[in-house]
DSSP file (Angstrom, degrees, kcal/mol; ACC not computed):
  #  RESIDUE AA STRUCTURE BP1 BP2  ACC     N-H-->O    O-->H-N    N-H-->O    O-->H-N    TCO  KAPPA ALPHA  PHI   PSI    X-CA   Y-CA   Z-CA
    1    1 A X              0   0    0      0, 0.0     2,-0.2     0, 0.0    37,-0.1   0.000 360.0 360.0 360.0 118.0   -8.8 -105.3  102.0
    2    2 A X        -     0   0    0      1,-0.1     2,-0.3    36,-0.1     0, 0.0  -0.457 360.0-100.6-120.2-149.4  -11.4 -107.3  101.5
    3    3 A X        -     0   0    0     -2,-0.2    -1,-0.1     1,-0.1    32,-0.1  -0.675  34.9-107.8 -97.2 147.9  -12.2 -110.7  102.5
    4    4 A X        -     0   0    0     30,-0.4    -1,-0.1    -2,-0.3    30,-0.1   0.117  34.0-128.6 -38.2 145.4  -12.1 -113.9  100.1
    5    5 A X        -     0   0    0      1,-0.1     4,-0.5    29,-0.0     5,-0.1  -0.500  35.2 -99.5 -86.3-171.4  -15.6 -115.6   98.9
    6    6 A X  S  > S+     0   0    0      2,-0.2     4,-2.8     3,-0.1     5,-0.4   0.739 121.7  57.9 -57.8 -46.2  -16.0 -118.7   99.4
    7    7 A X  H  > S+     0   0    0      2,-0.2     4,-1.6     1,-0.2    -1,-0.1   0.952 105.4  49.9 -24.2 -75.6  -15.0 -119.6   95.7
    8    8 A X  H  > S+     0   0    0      1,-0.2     4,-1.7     2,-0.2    -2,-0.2   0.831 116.8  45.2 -60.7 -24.2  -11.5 -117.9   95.9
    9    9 A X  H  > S+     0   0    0     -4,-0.5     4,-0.7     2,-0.1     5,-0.3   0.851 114.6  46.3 -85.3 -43.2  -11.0 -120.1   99.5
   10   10 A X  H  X S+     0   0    0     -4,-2.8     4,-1.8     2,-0.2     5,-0.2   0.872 117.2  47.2 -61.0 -28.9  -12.4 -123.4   97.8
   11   11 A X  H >X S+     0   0    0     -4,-1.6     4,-1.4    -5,-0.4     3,-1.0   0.918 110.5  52.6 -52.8 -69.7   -9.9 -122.5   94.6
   12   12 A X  H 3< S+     0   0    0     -4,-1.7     4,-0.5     1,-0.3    -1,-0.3   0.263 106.4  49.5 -52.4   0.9   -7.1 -121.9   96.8
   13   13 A X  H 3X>S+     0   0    0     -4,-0.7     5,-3.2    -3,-0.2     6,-0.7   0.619 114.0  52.1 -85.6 -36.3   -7.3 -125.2   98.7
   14   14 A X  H X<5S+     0   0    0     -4,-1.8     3,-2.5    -3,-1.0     5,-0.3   0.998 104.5  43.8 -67.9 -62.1   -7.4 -126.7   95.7
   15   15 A X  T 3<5S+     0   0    0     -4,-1.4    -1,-0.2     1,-0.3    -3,-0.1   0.823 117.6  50.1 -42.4 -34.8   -4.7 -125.4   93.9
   16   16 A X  T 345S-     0   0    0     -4,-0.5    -1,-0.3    -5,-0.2    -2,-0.2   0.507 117.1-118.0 -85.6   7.1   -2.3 -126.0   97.4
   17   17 A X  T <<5S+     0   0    0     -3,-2.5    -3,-0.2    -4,-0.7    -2,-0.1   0.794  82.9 118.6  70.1  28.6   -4.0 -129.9   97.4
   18   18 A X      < +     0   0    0     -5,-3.2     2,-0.5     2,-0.1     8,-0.5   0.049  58.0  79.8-103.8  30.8   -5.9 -129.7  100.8
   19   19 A X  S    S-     0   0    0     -6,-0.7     6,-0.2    -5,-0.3     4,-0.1  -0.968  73.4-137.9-132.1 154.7   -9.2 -130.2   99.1
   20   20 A X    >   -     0   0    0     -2,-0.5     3,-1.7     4,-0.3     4,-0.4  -0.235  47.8 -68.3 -86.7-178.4  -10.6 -133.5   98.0
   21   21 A X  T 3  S+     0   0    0      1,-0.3    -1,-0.1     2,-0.1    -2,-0.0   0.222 129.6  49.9 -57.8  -2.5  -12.5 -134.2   94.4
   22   22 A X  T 3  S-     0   0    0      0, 0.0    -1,-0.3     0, 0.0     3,-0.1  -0.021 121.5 -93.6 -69.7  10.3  -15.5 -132.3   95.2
   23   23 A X  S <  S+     0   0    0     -3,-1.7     2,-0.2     1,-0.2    -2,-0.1   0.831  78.1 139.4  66.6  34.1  -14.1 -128.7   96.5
   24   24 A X        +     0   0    0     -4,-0.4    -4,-0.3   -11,-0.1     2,-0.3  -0.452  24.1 167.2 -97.8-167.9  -14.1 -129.6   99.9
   25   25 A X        -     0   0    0     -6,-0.2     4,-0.2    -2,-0.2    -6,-0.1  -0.837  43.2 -70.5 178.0 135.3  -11.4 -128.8  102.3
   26   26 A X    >   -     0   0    0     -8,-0.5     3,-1.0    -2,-0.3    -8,-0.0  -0.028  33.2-147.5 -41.6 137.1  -10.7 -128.8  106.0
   27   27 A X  G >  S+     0   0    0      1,-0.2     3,-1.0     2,-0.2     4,-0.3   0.481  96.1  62.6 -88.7   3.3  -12.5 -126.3  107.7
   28   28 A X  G 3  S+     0   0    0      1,-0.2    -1,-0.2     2,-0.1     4,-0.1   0.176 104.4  58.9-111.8  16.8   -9.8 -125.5  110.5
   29   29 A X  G <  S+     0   0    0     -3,-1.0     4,-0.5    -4,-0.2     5,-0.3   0.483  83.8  83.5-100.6  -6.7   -7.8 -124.5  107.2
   30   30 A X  S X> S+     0   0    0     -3,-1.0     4,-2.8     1,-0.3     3,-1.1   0.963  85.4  51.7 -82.4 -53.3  -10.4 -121.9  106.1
   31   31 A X  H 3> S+     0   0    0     -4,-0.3     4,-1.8     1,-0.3    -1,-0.3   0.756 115.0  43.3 -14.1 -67.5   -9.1 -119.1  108.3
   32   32 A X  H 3> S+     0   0    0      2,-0.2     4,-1.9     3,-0.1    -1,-0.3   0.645 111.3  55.5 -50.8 -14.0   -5.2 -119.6  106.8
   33   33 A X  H <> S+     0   0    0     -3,-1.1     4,-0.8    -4,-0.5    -2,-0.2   0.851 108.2  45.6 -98.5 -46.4   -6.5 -120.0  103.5
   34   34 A X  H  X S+     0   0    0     -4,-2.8     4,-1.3    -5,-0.3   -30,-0.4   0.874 116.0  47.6 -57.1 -49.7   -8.3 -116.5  103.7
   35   35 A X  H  X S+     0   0    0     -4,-1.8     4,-1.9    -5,-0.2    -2,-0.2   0.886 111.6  47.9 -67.2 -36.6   -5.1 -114.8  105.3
   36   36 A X  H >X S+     0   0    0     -4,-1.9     4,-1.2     2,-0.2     3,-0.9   0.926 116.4  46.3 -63.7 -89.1   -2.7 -116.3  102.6
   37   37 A X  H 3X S+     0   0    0     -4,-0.8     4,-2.2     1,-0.3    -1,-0.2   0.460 112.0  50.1 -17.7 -64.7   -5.2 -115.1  100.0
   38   38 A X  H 3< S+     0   0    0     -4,-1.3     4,-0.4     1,-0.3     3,-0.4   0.934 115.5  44.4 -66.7 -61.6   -5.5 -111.7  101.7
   39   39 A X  H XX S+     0   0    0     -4,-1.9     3,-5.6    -3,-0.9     4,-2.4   0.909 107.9  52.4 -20.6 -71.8   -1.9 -111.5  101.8
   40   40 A X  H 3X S+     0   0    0     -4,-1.2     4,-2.4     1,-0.3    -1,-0.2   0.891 110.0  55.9 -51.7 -43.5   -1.1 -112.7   98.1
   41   41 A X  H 3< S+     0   0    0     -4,-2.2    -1,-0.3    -3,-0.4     4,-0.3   0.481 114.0  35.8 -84.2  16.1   -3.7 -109.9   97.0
   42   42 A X  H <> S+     0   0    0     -3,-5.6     4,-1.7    -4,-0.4    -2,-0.2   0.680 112.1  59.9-122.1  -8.4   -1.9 -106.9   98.9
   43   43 A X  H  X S+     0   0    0     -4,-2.4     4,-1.4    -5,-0.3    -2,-0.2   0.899 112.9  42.4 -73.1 -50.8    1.6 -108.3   98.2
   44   44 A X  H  < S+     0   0    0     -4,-2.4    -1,-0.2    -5,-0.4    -2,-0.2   0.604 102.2  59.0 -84.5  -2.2    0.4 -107.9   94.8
   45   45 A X  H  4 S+     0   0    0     -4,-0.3     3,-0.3     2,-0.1    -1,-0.2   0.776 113.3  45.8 -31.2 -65.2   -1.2 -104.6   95.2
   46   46 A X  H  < S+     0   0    0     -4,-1.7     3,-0.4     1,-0.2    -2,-0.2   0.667 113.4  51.5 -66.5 -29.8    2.7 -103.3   96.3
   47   47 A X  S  < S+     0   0    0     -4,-1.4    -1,-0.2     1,-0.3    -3,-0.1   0.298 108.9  52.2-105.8  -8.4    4.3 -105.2   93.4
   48   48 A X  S    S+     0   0    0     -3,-0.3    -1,-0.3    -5,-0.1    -2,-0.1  -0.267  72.1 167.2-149.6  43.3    2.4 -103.9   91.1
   49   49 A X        -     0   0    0     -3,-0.4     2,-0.6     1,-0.2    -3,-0.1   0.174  38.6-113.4 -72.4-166.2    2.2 -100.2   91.2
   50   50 A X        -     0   0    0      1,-0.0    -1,-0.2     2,-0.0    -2,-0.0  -0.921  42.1-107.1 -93.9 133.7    0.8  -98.1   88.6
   51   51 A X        -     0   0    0     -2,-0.6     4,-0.1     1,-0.1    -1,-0.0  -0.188  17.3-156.7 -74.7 169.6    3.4  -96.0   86.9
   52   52 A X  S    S+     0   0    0      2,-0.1     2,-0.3    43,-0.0    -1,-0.1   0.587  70.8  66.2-103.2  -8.2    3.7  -92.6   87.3
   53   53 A X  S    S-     0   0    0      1,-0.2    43,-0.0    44,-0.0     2,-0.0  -0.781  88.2-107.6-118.2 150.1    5.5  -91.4   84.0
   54   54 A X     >  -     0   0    0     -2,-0.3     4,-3.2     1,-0.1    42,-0.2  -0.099  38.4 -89.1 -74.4-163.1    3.8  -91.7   81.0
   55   55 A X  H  > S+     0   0    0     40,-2.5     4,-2.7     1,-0.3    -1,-0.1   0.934 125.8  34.2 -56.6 -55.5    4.7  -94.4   78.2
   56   56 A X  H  4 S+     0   0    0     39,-0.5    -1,-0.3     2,-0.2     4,-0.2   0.475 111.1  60.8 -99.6  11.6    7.4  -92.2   76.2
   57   57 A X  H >> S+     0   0    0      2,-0.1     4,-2.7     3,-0.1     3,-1.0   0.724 111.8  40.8 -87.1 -59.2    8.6  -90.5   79.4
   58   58 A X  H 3X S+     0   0    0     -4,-3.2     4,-1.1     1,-0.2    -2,-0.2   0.918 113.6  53.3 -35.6 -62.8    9.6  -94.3   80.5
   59   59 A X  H 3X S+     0   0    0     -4,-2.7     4,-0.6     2,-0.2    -1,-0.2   0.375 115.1  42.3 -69.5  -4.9   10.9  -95.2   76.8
   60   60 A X  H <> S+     0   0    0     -3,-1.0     4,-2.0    -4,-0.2    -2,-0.2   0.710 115.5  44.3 -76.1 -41.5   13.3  -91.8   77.1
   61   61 A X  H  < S+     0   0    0     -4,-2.7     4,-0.4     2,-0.2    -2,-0.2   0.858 115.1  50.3 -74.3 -37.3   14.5  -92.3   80.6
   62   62 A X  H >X S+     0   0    0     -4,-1.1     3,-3.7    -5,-0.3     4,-2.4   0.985 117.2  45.7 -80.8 -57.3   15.0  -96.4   79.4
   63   63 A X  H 3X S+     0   0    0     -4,-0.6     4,-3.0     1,-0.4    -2,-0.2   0.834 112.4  50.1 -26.9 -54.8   17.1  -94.7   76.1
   64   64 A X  H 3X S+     0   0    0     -4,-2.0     4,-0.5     2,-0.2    -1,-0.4   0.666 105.1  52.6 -64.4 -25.6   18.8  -92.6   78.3
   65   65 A X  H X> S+     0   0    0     -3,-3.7     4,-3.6    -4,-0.4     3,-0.6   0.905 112.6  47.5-117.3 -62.0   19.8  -95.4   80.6
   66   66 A X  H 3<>S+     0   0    0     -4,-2.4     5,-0.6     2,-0.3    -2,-0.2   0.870 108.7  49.5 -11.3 -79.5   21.4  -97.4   77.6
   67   67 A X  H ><5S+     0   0    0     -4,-3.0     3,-1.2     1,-0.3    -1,-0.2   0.705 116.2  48.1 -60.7 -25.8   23.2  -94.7   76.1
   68   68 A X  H <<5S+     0   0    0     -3,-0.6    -2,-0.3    -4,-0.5    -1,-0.3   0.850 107.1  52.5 -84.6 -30.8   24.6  -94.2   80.0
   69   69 A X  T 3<5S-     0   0    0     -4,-3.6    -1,-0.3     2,-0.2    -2,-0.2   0.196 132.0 -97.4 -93.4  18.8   25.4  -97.8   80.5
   70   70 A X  T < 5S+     0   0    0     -3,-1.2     2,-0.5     1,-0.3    -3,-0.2   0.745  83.1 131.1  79.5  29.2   27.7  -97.5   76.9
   71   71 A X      < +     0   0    0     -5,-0.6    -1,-0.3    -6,-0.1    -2,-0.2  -0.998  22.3 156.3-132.9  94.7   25.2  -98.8   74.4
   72   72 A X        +     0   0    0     -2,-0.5     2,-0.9    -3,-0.1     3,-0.1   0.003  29.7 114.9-143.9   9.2   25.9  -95.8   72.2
   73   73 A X    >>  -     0   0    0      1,-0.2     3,-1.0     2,-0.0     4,-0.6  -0.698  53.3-159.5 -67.6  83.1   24.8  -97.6   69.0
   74   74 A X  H 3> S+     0   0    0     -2,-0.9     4,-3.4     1,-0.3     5,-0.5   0.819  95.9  52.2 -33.9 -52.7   21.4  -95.7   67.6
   75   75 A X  H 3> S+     0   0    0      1,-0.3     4,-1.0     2,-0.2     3,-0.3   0.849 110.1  47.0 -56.1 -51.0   20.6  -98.7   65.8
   76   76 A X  H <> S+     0   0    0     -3,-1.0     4,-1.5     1,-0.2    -1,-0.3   0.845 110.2  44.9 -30.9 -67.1   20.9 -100.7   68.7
   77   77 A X  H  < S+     0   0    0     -4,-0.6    -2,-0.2     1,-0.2    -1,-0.2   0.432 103.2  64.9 -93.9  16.5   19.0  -99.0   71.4
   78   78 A X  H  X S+     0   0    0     -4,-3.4     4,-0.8    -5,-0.4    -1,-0.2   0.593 102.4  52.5 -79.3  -5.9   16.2  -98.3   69.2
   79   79 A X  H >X S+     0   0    0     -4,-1.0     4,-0.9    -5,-0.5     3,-0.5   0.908 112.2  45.2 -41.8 -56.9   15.7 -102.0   69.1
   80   80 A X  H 3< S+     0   0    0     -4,-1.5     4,-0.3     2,-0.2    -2,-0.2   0.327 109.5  47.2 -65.3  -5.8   15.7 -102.1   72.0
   81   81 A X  H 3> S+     0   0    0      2,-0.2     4,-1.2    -3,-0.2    -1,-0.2   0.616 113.2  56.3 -86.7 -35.2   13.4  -99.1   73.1
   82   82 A X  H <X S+     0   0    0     -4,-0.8     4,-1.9    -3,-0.5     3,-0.3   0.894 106.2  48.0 -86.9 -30.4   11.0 -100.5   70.5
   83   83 A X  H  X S+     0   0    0     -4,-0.9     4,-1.5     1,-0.3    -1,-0.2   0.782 114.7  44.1 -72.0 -45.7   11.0 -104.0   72.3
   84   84 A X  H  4 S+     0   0    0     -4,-0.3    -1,-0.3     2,-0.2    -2,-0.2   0.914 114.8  50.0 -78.4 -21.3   10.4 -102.4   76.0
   85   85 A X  H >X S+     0   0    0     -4,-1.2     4,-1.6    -3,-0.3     3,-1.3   0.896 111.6  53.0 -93.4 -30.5    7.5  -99.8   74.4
   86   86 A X  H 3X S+     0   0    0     -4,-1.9     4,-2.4     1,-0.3     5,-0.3   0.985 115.6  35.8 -78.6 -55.6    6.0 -103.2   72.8
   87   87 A X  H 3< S+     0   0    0     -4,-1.5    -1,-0.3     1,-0.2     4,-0.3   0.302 111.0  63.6 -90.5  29.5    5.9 -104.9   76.0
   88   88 A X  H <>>S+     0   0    0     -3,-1.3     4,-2.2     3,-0.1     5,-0.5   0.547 112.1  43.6 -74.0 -47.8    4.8 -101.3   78.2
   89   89 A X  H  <5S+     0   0    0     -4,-1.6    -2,-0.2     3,-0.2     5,-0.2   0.678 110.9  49.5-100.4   2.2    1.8 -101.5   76.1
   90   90 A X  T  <5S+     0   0    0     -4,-2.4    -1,-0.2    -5,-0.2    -3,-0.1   0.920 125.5  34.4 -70.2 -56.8    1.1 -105.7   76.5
   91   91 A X  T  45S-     0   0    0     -5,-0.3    -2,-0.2    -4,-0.3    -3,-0.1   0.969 142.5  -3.4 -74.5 -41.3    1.5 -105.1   80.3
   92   92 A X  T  <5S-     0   0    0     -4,-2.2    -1,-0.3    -5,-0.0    -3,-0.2   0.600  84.7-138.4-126.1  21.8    0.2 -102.1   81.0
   93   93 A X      < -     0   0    0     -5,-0.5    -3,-0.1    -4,-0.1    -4,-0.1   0.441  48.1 -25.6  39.5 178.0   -0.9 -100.3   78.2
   94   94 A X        -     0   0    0     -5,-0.2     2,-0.7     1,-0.1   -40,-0.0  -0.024  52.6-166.4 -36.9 114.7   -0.6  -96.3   77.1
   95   95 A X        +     0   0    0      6,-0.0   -40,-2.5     2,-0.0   -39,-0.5  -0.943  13.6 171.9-127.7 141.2   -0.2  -94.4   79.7
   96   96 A X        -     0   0    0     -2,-0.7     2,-0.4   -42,-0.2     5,-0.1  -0.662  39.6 -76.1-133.1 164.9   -0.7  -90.6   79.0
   97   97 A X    >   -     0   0    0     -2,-0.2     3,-5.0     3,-0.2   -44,-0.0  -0.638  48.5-109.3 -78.4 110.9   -1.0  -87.3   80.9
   98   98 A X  T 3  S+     0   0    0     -2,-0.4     3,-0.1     1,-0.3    -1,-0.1   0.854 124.0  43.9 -10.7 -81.9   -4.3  -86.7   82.7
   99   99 A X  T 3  S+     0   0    0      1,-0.2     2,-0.4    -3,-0.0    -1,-0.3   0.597 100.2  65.1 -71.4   8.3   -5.0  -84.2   80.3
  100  100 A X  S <  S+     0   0    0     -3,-5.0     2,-0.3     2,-0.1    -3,-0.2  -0.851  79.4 109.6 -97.3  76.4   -3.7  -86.1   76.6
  101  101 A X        -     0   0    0     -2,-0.4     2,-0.3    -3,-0.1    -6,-0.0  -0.835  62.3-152.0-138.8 126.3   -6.7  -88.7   77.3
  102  102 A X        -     0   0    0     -2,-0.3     2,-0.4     2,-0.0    -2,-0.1  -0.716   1.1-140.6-103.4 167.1   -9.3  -88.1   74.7
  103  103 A X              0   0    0     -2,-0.3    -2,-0.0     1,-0.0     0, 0.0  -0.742 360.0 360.0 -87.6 141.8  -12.8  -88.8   75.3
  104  104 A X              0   0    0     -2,-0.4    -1,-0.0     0, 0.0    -2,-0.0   0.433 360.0 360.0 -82.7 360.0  -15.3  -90.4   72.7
């Protein structure tokens, strides 16, 4: 973990409204303002793993999950399959098997 610049501590005072119209800010805040920061980036570290299954392993197991929860309409949950794969690839894009990654 490492530590906040000075920039990312000046932001963050700003954005929580301890720093006046030039980007200053109490200095016996910097120290909190550095830990919350440090925090916020490992909280989001945990929150945010990478997945482990590829793209169409996710969008079968999601299929699967459908058809188990009585949504036994094709038409249906492939609307809906195509709608999680669209937003798999916004957030985190294709993710493929170490060895299905081509090279250029």
């Amino acid at each position: 973990m490492s530590l906040p610049t000075e920039a990312q501590i000046r932001d963050a005072a700003a954005r929580l409204g301890h720093a006046d119209e030039h980007g200053n800010y109490p200095q016996r805040l910097r120290s909190k303002l550095a830990a919350a920061l440090q925090l916020a980036d490992h909280e989001t570290a945990e929150a945010d793993p990478a997945p482990a299954d590829t793209t169409a392993a996710q969008l079968a197991r999601f299929d699967a999950e459908l058809k188990a929860a009585g949504i036994t309409c094709r038409t249906a949950r492939v609307g809906l399959v195509v709608a999680a794969g669209e937003h798999l690839l916004k957030t985190v894009g294709l993710q493929l098997h170490p060895r299905e990654e081509t090279t250029p």
